[in-house]
C-alpha positions in Angstrom: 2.7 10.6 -36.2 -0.2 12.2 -38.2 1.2 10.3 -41.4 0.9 7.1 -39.4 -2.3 8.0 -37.8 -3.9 8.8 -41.5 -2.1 5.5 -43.0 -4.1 3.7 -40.3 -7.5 5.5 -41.5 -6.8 4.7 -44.8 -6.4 1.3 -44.0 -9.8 1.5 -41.9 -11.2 2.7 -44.9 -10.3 0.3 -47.7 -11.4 -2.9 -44.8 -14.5 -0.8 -45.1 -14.8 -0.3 -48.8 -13.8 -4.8 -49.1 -16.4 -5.9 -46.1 -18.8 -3.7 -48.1 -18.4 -5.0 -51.7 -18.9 -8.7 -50.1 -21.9 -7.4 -48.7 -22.9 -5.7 -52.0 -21.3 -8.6 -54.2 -23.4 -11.4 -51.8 -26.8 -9.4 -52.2 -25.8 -8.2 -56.8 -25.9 -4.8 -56.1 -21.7 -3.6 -56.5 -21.7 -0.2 -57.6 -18.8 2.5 -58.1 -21.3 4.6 -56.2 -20.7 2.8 -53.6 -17.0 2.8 -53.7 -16.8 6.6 -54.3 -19.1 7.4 -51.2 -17.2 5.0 -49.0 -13.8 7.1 -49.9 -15.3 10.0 -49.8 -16.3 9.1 -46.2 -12.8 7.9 -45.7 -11.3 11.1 -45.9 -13.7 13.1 -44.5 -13.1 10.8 -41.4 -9.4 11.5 -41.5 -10.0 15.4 -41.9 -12.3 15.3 -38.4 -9.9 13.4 -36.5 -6.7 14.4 -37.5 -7.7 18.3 -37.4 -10.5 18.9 -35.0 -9.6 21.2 -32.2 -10.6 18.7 -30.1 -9.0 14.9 -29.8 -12.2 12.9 -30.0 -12.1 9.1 -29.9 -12.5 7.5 -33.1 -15.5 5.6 -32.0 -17.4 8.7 -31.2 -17.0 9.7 -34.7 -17.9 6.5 -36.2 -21.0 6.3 -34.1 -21.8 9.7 -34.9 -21.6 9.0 -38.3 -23.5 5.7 -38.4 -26.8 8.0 -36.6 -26.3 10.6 -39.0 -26.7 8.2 -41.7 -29.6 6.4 -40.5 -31.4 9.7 -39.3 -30.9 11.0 -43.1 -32.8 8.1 -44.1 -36.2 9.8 -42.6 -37.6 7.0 -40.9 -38.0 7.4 -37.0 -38.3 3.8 -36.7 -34.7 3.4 -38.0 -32.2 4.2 -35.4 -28.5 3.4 -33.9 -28.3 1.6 -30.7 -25.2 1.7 -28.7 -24.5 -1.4 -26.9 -25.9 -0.2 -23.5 -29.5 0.4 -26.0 -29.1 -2.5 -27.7 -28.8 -4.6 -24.7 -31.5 -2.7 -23.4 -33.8 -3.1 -26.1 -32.9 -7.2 -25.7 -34.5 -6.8 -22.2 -37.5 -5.3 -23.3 -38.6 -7.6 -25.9 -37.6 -10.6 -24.1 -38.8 -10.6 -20.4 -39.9 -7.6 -17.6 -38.1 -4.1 -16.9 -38.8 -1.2 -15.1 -40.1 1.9 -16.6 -43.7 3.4 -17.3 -45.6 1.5 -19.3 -45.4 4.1 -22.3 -45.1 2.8 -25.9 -43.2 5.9 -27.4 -42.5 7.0 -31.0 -41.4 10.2 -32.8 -44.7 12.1 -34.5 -44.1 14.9 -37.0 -40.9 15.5 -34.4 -42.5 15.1 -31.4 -41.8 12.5 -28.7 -45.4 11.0 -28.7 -47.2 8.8 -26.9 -48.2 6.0 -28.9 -50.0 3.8 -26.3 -50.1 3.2 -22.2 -49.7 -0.3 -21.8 -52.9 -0.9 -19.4 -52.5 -1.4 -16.0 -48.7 0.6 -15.2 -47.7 3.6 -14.2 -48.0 5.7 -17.0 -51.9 4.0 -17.3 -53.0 4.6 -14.0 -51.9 8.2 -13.7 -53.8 8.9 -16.8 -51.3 9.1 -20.2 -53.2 8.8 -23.5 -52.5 7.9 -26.7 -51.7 11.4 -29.1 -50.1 13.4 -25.8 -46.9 14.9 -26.4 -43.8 14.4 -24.2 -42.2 18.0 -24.4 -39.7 17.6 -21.2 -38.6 14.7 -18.9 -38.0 16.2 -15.8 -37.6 19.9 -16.7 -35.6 18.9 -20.0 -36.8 19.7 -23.3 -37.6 16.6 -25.7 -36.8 18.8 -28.9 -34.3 17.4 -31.3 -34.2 14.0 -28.6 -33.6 11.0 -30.1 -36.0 8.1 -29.6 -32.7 5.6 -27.4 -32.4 8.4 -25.6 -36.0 9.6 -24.8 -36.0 5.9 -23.1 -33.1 5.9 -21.3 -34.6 8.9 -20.0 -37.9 7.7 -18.8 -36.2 4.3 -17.7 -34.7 4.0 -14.5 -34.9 2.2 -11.0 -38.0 0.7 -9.5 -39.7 3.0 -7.3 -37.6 5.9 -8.3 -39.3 9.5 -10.2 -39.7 11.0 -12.9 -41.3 14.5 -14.4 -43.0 14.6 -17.2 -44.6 17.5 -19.0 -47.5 16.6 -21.4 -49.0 18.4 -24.3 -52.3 17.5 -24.7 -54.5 18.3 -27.5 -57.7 20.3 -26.9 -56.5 21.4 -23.1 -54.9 24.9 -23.5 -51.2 25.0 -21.1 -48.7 21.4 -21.2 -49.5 20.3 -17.5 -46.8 17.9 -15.6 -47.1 14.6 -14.4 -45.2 13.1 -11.5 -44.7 8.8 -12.2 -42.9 6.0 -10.1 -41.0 3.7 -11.9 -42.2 0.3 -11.7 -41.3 -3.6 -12.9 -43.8 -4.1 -16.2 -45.1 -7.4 -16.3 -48.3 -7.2 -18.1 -50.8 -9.8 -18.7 -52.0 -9.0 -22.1 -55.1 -10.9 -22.4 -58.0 -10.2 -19.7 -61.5 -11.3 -20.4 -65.2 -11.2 -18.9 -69.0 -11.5 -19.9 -71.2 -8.5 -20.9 -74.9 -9.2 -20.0 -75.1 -12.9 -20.3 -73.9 -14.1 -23.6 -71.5 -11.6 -24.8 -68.0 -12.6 -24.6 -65.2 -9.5 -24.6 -61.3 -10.1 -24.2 -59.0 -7.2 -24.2 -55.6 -7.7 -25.7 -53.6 -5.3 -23.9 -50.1 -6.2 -26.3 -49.2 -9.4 -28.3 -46.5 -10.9 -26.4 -45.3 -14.8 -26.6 -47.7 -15.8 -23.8 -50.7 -14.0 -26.1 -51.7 -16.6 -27.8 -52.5 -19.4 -25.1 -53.9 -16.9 -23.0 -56.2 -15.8 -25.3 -57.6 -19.3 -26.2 -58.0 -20.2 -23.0 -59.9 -16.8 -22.0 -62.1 -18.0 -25.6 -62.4 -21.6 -24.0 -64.1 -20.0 -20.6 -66.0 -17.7 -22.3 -67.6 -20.4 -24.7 -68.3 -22.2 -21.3 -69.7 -19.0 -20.0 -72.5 -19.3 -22.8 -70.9 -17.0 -25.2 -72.5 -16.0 -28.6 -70.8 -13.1 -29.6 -67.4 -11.9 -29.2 -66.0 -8.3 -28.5 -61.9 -8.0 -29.0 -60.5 -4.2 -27.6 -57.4 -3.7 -29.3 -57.9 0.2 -28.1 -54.3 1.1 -26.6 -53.0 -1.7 -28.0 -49.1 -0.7 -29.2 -48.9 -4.2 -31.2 -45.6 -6.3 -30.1 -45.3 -9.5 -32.0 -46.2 -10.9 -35.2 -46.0 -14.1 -34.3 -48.9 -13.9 -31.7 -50.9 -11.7 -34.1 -50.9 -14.6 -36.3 -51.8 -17.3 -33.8 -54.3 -15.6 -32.5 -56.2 -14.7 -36.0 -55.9 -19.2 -36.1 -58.8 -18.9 -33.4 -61.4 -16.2 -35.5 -60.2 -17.2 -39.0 -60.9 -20.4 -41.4 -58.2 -22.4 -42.1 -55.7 -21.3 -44.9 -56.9 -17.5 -44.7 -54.8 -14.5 -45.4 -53.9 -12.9 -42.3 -51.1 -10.5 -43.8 -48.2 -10.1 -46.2 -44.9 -8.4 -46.0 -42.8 -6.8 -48.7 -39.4 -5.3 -48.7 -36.4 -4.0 -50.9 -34.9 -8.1 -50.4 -37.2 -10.5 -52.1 -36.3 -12.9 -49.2 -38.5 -10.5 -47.0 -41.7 -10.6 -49.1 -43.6 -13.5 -47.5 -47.6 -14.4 -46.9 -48.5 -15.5 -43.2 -52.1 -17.2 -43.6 -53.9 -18.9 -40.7 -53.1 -23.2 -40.1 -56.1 -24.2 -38.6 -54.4 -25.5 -35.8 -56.2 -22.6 -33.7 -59.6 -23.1 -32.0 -61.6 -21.8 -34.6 -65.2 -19.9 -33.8 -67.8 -18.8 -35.6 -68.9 -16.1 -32.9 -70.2 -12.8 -34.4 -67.1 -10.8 -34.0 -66.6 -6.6 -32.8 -63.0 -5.6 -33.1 -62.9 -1.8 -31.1 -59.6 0.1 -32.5 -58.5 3.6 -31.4 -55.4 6.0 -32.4 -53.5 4.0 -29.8 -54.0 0.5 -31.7 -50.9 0.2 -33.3 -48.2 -2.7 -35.2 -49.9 -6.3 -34.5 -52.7 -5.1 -33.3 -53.6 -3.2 -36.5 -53.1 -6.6 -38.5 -55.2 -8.4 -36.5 -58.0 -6.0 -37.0 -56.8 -5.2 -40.9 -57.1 -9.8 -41.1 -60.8 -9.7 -39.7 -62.2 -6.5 -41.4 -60.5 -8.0 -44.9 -61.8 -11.4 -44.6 -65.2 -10.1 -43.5 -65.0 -11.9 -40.5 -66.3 -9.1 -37.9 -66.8 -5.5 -38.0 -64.4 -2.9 -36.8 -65.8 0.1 -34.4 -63.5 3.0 -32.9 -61.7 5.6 -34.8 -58.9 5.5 -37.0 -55.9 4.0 -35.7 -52.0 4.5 -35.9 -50.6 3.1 -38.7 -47.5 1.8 -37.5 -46.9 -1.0 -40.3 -43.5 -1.3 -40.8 -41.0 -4.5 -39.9 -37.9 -3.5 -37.9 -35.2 -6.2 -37.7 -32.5 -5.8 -35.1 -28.9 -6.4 -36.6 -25.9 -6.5 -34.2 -22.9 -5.0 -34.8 -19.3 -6.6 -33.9 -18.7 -4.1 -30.9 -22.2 -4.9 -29.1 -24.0 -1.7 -30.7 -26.7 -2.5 -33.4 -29.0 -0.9 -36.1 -33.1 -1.1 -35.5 -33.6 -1.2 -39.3 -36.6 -0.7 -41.1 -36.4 -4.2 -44.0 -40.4 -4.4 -44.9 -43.9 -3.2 -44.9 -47.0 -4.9 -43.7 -50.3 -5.1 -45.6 -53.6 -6.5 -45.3 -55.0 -9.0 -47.2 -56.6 -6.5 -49.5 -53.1 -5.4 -50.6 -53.6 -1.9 -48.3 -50.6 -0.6 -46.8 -50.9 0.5 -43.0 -48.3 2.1 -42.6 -48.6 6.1 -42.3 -52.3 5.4 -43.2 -53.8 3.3 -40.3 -57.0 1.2 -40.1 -60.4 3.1 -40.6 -63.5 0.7 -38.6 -66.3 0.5 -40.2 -68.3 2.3 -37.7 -66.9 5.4 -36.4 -67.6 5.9 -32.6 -65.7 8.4 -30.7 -65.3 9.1 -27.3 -66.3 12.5 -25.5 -63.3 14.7 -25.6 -62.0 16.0 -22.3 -62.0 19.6 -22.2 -59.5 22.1 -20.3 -61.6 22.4 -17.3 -62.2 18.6 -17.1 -58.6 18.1 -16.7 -57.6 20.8 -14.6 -60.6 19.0 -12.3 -58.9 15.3 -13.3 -55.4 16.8 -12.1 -57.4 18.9 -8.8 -58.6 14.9 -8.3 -55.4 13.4 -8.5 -53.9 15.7 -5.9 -56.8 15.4 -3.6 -57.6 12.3 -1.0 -60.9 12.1 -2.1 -60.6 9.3 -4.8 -57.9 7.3 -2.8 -60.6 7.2 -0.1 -63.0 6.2 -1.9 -61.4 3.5 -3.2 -60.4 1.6 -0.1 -64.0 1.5 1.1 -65.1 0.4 -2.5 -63.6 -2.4 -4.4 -67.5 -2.6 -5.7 -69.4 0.1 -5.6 -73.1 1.4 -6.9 -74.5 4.4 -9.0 -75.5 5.4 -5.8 -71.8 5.2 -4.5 -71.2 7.5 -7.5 -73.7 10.1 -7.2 -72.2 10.6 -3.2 -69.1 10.7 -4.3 -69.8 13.7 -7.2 -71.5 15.8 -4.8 -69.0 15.2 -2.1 -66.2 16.5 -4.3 -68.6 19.4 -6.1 -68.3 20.4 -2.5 -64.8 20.9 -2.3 -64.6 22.3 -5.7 -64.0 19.8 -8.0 -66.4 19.7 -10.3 -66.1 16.5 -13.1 -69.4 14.3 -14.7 -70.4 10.7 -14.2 -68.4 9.4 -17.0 -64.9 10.7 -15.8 -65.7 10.5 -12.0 -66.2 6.2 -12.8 -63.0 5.9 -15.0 -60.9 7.7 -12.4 -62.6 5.5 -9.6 -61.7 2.6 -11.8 -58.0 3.6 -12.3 -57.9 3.8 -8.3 -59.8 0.6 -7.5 -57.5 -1.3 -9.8 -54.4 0.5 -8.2 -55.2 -0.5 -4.8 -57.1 -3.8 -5.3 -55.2 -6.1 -8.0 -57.5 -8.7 -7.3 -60.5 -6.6 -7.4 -59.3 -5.3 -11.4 -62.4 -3.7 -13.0 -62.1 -5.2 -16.6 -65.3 -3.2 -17.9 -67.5 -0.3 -17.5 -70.2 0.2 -19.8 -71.3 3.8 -17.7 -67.8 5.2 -18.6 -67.1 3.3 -22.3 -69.7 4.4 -25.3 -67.4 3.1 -27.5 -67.8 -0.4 -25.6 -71.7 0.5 -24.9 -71.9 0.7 -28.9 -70.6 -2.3 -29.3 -72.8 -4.3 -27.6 -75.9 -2.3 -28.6 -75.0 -3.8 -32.3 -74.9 -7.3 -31.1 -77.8 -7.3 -29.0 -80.5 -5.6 -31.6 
C-alpha cells in the first residue's frame, strides 16, 4: 500500500516537474534548477505523508506548501488564497460586502491599518491610518496571515466584533467594539469652499470613480469654481484604471501619468492621459496623508511630476506594487506580486511613498485626548447632540464643551467638531458634513495658499 501510495506521489511529481517545464519552456527560462528543486520537493512530499504520525490529506500539505513558498518570498502582498478567499476576494473587488470598512496590510509584522474607507463602520468609530490591530476579539494578530486577518474581521451584517488597537503616541492598546455593515461607498463627494474654491474628496478609485468625479468637476465649474482641492487623505487606492481616467480631467493630452515594470517584459507598459477627459486648467492642491495609498499615490505622484498642482500633507504609504490574481484549477488562487509602479520621473513608490511639497501635519492626539474621545463615545452626550443638530453654530459648540467639561470629559474645539461630525453623518445621511475648516488645518492650509 505505501509502495502504491509513493508510486502515485512520484507520479504527482513528474506531472509537476512536465506542467512546469512548459511553463518555464513557454516563458525561456528551463533550468536543471528547476528540475532538482521540484524533486527534491517531490520526495519531501512523500516523506510527510507517508510517515507523519498523523494521516493528513494531501491537499493540506500541498496548500501548506504553496504558503510557505509564497511567504518565503518576503512580500506581504503575495499570498495563497483558498477558494473560500479567493472567492471572497472576487466579491470585494467587484460589487458590495459586509465588513468594516478597513483597508488592512501587514507593516514590519503587524496587522496595520492602512486606511478607513470614509463613511463605515470602522470610520465612524474612529480607526486611523498607522493603528495596529493586535487582537480580533480577544485573539492575538501575531504570526496571522493577511486571508485570515479578513475572514476574521468579515462576517454578517449587523453582527460584532472586538478589536484591540495599538495606537502610536497613546500609552495602553484600547479596544473597540464595531457592527458589521454592507460597504457601498461612494467614492467621490464634492462641495465649494468660500465661493470659488472647488474640493472633491476621492474616498477610493472604484469603476464608478471616474464619471462621478467629472460630473462633481462639471457642477463645481458651474458653481464658479477657480481653483481645485483633491483629498486623497485616507485614500487606500483601488483601481488603476480610474486613476488614469481621472488624471484625463487635470492632465494635457498625451501626458505621463505612470509606468509599470516587472520581471515579464509584457508587464512593462506606459499609461499616459487620451484627452478624452474634461480637461481644466484650475489651480490644483492635491492633500495626501500616510493613509493615501496604491492609485491614489499615482494620481498625486502624475500631478506633482507633471507640475500640474502642488501636493500638501505628509508623506504617504508607498504601496506601489501590481498584484495580479491567478486562479488555480481547484478554485484556490495566488495574489502575486508581477510589477512595480513609478511616476513619471522614473521614482519608485513602493516602500518609499510620496513626499508633498508642503508638509502640514495634523495635531497629534494625545493619551488623555483619547481616553476623553473613548469617555465620549460611551457617553449620551454626543448622540444627543446630534439629533437636535444636523447644523449647528460655534455657539452650539462652545455649549456643548462646557456641558461635557461638566461631566468630566474634557476634549478642545478641534476634536469636539470632528466627533460631532462623525455623529451627525451617522445619524443624518442626508445631512453628511463633507468639510470643516474649524477641525481640518491641513484643509485650512490649503485654501489659505489659494486665496493669497
Amino acid at each position: 500500500m505505501i509502495l502504491r501510495l509513493r508510486n502515485v506521489l512520484w507520479f504527482l511529481a513528474v506531472a509537476i516537474i512536465i506542467s512546469m517545464s512548459v511553463d518555464a519552456n513557454s516563458q525561456g527560462q528551463e533550468s536543471p534548477e528547476l528540475y532538482d528543486g521540484l524533486r527534491l520537493f517531490s520526495k519531501a512530499f512523500s516523506l510527510i505523508h507517508t510517515q507523519y504520525v498523523e494521516n493528513l490529506p494531501a491537499k493540506t500539505l500541498v496548500y501548506g506548501a504553496i504558503d510557505g513558498m509564497l511567504k518565503s518570498l518576503g512580500d506581504v502582498h503575495t499570498r495563497f488564497l483558498t477558494p473560500e478567499a479567493f472567492k471572497e476576494m472576487k466579491v470585494e473587488t467587484e460589487g458590495s460586502f459586509s465588513g468594516l470598512g478597513i483597508v488592512i496590510g501587514i507593516k514590519q509584522e503587524n496587522l496595520t491599518v492602512i486606511s478607513p474607507i470614509e463613511g463605515t463602520p470602522a470610520d465612524l468609530a474612529g480607526i486611523k491610518a498607522g493603528d495596529y490591530i493586535i487582537e480580533i476579539d480577544g485573539t492575538s494578530t501575531k504570526n496571522l496571515s493577511l486571508p485570515e486577518a479578513v475572514q476574521k474581521l468579515r462576517g454578517p451584517q449587523g453582527s460584532q466584533v472586538i478589536i484591540t488597537i495599538k495606537r502610536d503616541g497613546v500609552e495602553e492598546p484600547f479596544k473597540v467594539t464595531l457592527t458589521r455593515a454592507i460597504i457601498e461607498v461612494h467614492s467621490v463627494k464634492s462641495a465649494i469652499i468660500q465661493q470659488d474654491i472647488g474640493y472633491i474628496r476621492i474616498t477610493n478609485f472604484t469603476q464608478k470613480t471616474p464619471k462621478e468625479f467629472e460630473d462633481a468637476l462639471v457642477k463645481l465649474q458651474k458653481n464658479g469654481m477657480k481653483n481645485l482641492i483633491i483629498d486623497l487623505r485616507n485614500d487606500p487606492g483601488g483601481l488603476l484604471e480610474s486613476a488614469i481616467d481621472v488624471a484625463d480631467n487635470l492632465l494635457s493630452k498625451n501626458a505621463m501619468v505612470v509606468s509599470i515594470a516587472g520581471r515579464q517584459q509584457e508587464m512593462n507598459r506606459e499609461f499616459r492621459t487620451t484627452g478624452k477627459g474634461l480637461y481644466l486648467d484650475n489651480q490644483i492642491i492635491v492633500l495626501l496623508n500616510e493613509g493615501s495609498a496604491s492609485a491614489s499615490e499615482i494620481l498625486a505622484g502624475a500631478i506633482k511630476d507633471n507640475k500640474r498642482g502642488l501636493l500638501l500633507g505628509v508623506k504617504s504609504y508607498g504601496k506601489g506594487s501590481v498584484q495580479t490574481l491567478l486562479p488555480l484549477p481547484d478554485g484556490s488562487g495566488i495574489a502575486l506580486t508581477t510589477a512595480k509602479y513609478f511616476t513619471p520621473s522614473g521614482v519608485c513608490i513602493h516602500g518609499k511613498g510620496i513626499v508633498p511639497d508642503v508638509i502640514v501635519e495634523m495635531p497629534k492626539i494625545t493619551p488623555k485626548d483619547q481616553e476623553m474621545w473613548l469617555k465620549l463615545e460611551d457617553s449620551p452626550y454626543l448622540k444627543e447632540f446630534a439629533k437636535g443638530h444636523s447644523v449647528y453654530t460655534d455657539k452650539d459648540i462652545e455649549n456643548l464643551q462646557g456641558s461635557l467639561a461638566k461631566n468630566g470629559i474634557e476634549l478642545n474645539e478641534m476634536i469636539i467638531r470632528r466627533a460631532a461630525n462623525i455623529e451627525i453623518s451617522r445619524l443624518n445621511v442626508d445631512k453628511e458634513i463633507v468639510y470643516d475648516l474649524k477641525c481640518d488645518p491641513q484643509l485650512q492650509h490649503a485654501v489659505d495658499i489659494l486665496i493669497a
